[in-house]
C-alpha angles and dihedrals in degrees: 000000000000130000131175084237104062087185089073151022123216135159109261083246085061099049118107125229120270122252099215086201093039091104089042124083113206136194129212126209123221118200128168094337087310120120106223126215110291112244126186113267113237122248113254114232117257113229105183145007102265087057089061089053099047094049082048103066094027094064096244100106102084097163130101096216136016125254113251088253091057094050095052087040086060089038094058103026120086127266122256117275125228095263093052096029084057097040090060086043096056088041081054091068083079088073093086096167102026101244098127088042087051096053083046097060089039080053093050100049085051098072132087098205115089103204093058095035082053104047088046091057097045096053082044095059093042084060090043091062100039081058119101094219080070115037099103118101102249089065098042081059097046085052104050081046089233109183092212081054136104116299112251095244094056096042089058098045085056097046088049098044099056126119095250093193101064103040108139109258123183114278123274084042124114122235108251118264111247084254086052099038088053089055092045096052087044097047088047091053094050091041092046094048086046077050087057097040097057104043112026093027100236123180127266086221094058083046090057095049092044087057088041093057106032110034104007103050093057091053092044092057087065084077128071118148125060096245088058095048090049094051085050094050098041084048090063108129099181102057082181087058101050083042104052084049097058086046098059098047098047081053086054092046095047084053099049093049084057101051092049089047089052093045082046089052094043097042081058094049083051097054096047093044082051096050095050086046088058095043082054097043092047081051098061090041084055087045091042096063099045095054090046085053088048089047103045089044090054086046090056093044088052099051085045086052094047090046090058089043088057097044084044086058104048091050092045083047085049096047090041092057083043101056084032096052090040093052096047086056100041085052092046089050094045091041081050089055092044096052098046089048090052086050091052090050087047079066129103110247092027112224101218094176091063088051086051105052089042085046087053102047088037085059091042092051094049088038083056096046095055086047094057086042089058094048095051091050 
């Protein structure tokens, strides 16, 4: 929800009347008893720094940006010095519920001159921590941008979730009133997320969410029907407002599209990454298998081999021990021949007849022999 005053959110029943003449100061002539036409008095020129601040919180300073005199006036002049430094601040404590502290910050990131934007943020945040809304820790953390501090999202949900009426003001002040206690939430917060802007760069997207969450969606549930929506709407004073919102969530919007889009497109390429993983996949199980079948049937051919080796092997053993066995006796019995037929030779007389018919069969029986050795192989 948008409204022309960004320090605080009311219902379009609960806005006051506008004073045309409210942001102009008049003066008024008095001759001879006779009042004279009123005229606008004109704006006195601002020469340093310390008298910005003090039109500021004194509710003299109407504008919205500083002439160029006034800007090289604060460049060259000289910075506050503690007594006067202390005594605005003190006079800063009138700024119960920020709003001036607020305009001061929106002034500050206006300009395009560092030394003066600098100076301006630097006295703002002095006067946010001297405010009760942001003594706790958390805040004083926030504030000094401590990396071991408190996130900005969680600063800004407790700054925006703190009783406002009963924050502990000096003594001799009086506790804000609810109307006030809503502004002044509303003003910290904004102060806070300008805190964040200008010196941890944070985007003005993430700021917008933050108010969205934080001050805008509470306002929002107090209408319901469409007729109250649309009043809302058609009562916007700050087209800009209501603009620069839009824009940013249609922004959001655009993003968001893409990234689903993206996700969508890469969700795709997953699951047909995926599919042709599993083709694969299904392939070398196939392949797997087979190669499990191929390599339990050449186990088995190999036990089977070895099995006839084996077998092989016993009956070559066993021939072996046969001819083995055959040839020592046919050598024995031929050797037995030889050796009767040398002692009937030893005789006298030798009977040569008897060596030559034991050296024949002797010859016959190894002639047959061989005979028998060359068949079997």
């Amino acid at each position: 929800m948008i409204n022309s005053d960004p320090g605080t959110q009311i219902s379009p029943k609960e806005r006051p009347s506008e004073d045309a003449s409210s942001s102009e100061q008049t003066a008024t002539a008095v001759i001879g008893g006779v009042v004279g036409q009123k005229g606008r008095a004109k704006a006195s020129s601002l020469d340093n720094i310390g008298q910005l601040f003090r039109a500021v919180y004194t509710g003299a300073f109407k504008r919205s940006t500083l002439k160029r005199a006034e800007l090289s006036a604060m460049r060259t002049g000289s910075e506050l010095d503690e007594s006067e430094r202390e005594e605005i601040l003190n006079l800063a404590l009138s700024d119960r519920i920020l709003d001036r502290t607020r305009k001061l910050m929106l002034l500050g990131i206006s300009l395009d001159t560092l030394t003066v934007g600098n100076q301006i943020r630097e006295f703002a945040g002095e006067v946010l921590r001297r405010h009760p809304a942001f003594r706790m820790k958390s805040m004083t953390d926030a504030l000094a941008n401590l990396p071991e501090g408190t996130t900005e999202d969680r600063a800004v949900r407790i700054l925006a979730s703190q009783d406002y009426t009963s924050l502990a003001w000096p003594e001799g002040i009086e506790p804000t009133k609810k109307k006030e206690s809503e502004q002044c939430k509303a003003n910290a917060v904004y102060c806070l997320l300008l805190w964040f802007w200008a010196t941890r760069g944070t985007s003005v997207d993430r700021i917008q969410r933050y108010m969205q969450e934080n001050l805008w969606k509470s306002v929002t549930r107090r209408y319901n029907t469409e007729a109250e929506k649309l009043h809302v709407l058609a009562s916007v004073r700050d087209p800009a407002a209501a603009s620069v919102t839009s824009a940013l969530l249609e922004q959001r919007a655009l993003k968001e599209n893409q990234r689903a889009e993206a996700a969508q497109r890469a969700e795709e390429r997953a699951v047909t990454r995926m599919q042709e993983l599993n083709k694969q996949l299904a392939d070398l199980d196939a392949k797997l298998e087979a190669s499990k079948a191929e390599v339990g049937r050449l186990g088995k051919k190999i036990m089977e081999e070895c099995q006839a080796h084996a077998d092989d092997r016993a009956h070559l053993k066993n021939d072996y021990e046969q001819l083995r066995g055959r040839v020592l006796r046919r050598l024995k019995d031929e050797l037995s021949l030889l050796d009767e037929g040398l002692h009937a030779l030893r005789r006298e007389p030798p009977k040569v007849h008897v060596m030559v018919d034991h050296a024949e069969r002797a010859v016959d029986g190894l002639k047959r022999e061989m005979e028998r050795l060359r068949r079997s192989s």
